[in-house]
N, CA, C and O atoms as CSV, one atom per row, in Angstrom:
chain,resi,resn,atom,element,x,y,z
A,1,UNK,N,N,-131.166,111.326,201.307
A,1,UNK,CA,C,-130.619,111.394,199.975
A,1,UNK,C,C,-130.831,110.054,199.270
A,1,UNK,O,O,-131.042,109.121,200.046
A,2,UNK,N,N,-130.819,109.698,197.710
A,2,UNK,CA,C,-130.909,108.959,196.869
A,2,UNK,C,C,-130.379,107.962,197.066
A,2,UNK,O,O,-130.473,107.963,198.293
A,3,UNK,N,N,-129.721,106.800,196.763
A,3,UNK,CA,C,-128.696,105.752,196.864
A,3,UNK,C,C,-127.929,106.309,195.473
A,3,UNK,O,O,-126.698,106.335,195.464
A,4,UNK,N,N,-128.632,106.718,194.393
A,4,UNK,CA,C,-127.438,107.459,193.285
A,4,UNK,C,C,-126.759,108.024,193.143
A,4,UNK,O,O,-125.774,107.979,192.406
A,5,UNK,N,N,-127.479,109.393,194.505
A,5,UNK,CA,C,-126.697,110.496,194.838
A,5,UNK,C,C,-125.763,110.370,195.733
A,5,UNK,O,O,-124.917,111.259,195.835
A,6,UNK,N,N,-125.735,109.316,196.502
A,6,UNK,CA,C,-124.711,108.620,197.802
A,6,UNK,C,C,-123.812,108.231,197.312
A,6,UNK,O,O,-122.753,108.453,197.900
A,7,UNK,N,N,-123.762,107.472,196.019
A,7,UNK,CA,C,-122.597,106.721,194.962
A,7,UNK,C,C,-122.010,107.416,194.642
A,7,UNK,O,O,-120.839,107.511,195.008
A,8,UNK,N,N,-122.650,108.308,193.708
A,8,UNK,CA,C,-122.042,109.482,193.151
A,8,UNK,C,C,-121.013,110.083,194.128
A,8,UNK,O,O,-119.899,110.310,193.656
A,9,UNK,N,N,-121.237,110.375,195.446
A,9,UNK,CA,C,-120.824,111.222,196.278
A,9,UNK,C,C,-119.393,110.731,196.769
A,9,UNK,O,O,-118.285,111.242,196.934
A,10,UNK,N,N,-120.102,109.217,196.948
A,10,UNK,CA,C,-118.774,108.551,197.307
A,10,UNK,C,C,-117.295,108.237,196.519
A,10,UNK,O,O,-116.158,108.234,196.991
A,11,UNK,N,N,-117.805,107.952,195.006
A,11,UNK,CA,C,-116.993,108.236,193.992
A,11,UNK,C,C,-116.198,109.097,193.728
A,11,UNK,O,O,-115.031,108.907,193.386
A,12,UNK,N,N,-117.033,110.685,193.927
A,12,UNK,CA,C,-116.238,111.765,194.065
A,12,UNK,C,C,-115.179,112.021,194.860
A,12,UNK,O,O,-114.159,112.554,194.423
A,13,UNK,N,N,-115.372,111.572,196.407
A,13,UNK,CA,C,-114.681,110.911,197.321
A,13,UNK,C,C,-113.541,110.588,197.437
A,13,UNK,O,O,-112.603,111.154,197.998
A,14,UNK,N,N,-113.642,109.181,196.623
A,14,UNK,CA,C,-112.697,108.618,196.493
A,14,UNK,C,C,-111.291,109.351,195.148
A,14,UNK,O,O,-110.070,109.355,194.996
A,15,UNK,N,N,-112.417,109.812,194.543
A,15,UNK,CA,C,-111.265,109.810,193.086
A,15,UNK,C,C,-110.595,111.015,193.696
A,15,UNK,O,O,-109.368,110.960,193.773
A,16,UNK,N,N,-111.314,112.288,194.222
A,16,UNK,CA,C,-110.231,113.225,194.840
A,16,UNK,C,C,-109.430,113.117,195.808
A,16,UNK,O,O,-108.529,113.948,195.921
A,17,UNK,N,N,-109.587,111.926,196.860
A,17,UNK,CA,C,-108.610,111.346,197.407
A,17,UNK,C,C,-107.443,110.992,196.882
A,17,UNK,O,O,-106.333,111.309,197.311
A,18,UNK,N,N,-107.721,110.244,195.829
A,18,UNK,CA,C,-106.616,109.553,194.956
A,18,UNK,C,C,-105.780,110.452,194.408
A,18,UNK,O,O,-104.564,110.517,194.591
A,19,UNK,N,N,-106.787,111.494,193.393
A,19,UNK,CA,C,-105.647,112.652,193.201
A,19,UNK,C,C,-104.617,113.383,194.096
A,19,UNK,O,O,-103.440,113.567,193.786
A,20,UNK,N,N,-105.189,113.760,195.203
A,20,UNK,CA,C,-104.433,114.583,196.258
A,20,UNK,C,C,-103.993,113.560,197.210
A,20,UNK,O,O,-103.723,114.153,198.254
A,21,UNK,N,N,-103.814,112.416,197.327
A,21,UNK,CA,C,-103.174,111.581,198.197
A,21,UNK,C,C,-103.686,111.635,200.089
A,21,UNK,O,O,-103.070,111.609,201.154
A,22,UNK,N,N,-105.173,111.722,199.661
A,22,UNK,CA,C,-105.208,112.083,200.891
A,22,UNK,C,C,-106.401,110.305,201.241
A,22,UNK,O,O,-107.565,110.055,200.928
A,23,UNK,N,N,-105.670,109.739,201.755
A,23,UNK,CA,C,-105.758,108.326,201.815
A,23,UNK,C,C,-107.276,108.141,202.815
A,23,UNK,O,O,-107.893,107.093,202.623
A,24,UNK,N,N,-107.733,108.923,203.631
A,24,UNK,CA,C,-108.844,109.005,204.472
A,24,UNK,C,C,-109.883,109.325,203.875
A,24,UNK,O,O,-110.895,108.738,204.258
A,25,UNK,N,N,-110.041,110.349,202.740
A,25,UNK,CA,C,-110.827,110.732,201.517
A,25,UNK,C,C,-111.034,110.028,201.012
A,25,UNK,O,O,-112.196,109.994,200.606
A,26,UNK,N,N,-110.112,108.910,200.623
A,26,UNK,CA,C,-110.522,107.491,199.550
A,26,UNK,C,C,-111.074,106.646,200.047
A,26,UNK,O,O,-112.084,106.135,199.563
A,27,UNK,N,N,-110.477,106.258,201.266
A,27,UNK,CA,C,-111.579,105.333,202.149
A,27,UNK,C,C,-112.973,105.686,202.364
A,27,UNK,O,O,-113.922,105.051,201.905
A,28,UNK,N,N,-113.069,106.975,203.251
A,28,UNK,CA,C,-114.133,107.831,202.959
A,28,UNK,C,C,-115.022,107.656,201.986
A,28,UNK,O,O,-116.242,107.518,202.067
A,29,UNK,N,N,-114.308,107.673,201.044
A,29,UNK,CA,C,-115.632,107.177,199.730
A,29,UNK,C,C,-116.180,105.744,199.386
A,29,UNK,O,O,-117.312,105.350,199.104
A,30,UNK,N,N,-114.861,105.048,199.522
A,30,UNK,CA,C,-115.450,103.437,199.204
A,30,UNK,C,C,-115.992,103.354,200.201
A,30,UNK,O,O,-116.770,102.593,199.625
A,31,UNK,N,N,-116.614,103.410,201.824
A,31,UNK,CA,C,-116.934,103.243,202.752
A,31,UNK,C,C,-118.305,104.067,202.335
A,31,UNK,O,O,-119.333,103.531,202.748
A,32,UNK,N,N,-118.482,105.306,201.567
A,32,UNK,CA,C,-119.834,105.730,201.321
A,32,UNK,C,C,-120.543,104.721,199.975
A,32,UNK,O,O,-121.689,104.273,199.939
A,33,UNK,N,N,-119.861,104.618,199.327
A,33,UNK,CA,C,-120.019,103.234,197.928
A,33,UNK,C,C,-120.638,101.893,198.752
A,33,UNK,O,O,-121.422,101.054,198.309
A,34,UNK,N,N,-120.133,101.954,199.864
A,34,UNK,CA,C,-120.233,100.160,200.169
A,34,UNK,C,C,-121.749,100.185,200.966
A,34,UNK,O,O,-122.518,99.227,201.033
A,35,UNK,N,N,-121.984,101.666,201.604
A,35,UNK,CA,C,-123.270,101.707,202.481
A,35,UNK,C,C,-124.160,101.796,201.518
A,35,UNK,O,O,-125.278,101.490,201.932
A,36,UNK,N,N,-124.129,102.142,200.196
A,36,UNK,CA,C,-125.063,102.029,199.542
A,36,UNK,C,C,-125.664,100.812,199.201
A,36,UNK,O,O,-126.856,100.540,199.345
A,37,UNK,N,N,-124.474,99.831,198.577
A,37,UNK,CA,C,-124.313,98.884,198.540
A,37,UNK,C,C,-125.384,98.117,199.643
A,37,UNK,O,O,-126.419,97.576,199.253
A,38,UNK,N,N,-125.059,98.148,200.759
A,38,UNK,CA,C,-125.752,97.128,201.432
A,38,UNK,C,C,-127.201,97.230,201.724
A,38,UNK,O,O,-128.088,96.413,201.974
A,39,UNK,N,N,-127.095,99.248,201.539
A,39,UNK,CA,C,-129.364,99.483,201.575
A,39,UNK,C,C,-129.478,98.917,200.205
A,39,UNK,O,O,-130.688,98.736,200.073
A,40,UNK,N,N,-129.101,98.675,199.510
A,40,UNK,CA,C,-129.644,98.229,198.526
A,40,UNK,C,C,-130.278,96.984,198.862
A,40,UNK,O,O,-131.464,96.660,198.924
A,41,UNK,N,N,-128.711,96.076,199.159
A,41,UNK,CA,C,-129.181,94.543,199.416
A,41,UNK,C,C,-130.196,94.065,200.830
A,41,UNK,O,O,-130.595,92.950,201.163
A,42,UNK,N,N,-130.342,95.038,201.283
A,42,UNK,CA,C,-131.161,94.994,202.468
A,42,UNK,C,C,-132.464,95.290,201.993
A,42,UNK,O,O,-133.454,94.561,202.054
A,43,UNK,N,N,-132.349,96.657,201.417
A,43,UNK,CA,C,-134.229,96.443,200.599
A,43,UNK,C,C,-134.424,95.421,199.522
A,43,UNK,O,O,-135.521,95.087,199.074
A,44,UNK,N,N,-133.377,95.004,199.186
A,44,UNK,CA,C,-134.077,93.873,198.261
A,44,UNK,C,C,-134.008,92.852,198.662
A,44,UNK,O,O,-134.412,91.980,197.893
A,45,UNK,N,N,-133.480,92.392,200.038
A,45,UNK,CA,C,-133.817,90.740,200.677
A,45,UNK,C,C,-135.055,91.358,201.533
A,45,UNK,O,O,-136.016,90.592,201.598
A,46,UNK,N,N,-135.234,92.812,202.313
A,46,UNK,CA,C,-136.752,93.106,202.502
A,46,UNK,C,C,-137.832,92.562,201.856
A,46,UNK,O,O,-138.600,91.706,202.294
A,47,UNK,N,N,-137.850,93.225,200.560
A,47,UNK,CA,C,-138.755,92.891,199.475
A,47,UNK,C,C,-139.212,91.281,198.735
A,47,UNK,O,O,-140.294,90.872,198.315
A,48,UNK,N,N,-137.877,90.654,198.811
A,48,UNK,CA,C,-138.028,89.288,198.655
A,48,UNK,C,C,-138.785,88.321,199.968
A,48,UNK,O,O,-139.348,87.232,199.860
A,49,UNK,N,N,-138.590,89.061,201.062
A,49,UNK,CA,C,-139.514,88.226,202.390
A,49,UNK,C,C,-140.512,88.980,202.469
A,49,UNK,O,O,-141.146,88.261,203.241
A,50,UNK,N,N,-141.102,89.750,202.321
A,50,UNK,CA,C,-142.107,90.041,201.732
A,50,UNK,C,C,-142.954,89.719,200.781
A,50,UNK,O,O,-144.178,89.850,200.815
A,51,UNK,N,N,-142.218,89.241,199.817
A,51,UNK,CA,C,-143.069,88.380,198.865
A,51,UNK,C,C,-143.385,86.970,199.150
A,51,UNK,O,O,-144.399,86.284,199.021
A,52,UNK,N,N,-142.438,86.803,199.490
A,52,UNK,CA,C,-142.701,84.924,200.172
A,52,UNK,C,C,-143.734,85.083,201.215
A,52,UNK,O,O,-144.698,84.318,201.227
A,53,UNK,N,N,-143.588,86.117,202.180
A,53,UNK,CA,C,-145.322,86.205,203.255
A,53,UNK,C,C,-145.997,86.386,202.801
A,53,UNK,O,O,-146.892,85.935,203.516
A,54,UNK,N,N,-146.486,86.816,201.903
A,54,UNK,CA,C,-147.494,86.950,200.965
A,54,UNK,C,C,-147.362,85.882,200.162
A,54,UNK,O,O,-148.369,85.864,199.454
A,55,UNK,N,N,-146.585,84.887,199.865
A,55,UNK,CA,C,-147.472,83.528,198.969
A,55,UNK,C,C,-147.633,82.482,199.904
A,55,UNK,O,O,-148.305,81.499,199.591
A,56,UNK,N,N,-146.848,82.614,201.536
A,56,UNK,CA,C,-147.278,81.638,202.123
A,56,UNK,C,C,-148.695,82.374,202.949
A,56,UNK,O,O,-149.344,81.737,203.779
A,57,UNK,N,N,-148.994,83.683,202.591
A,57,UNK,CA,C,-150.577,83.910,203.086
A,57,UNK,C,C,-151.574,83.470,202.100
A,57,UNK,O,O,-152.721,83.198,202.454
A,58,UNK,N,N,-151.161,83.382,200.793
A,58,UNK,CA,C,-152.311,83.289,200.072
A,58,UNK,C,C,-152.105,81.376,199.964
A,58,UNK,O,O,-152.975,80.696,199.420
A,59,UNK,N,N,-151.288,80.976,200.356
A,59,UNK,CA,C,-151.300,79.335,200.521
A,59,UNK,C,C,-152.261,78.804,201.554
A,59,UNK,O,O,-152.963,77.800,201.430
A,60,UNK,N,N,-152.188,79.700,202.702
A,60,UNK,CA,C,-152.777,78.900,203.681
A,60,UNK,C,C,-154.275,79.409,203.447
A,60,UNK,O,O,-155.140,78.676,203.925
A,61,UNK,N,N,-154.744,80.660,202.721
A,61,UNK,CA,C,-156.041,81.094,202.623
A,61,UNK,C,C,-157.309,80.204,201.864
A,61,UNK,O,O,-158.449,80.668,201.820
């Protein structure tokens, strides 16, 4: 699935937790919010060392 559609999901999650007081549902969701969260920051410190191997390849070439 998406990382939009994971947010989304988790949001939903959470907010019907909140309504119905069901406190495991809410966690449940910020806990699906936060995994998104971190593929994010994981493909984008990926992508950033990736770019740096590639200017220290074209340095030493």
């Amino acid at each position: 699935m998406n990382d939009a559609m994971d947010k989304a999901k988790g949001k939903i999650k959470e907010i019907t937790g909140k309504i119905t007081g069901h406190e495991r549902l809410e966690a449940e969701g910020r806990t699906d919010q936060v995994k998104v969260k971190i593929r994010r920051s994981a493909a984008s410190l990926r992508h950033r060392a990736e770019g740096i191997r590639e200017s220290l390849r074209r340095d030493h070439s």
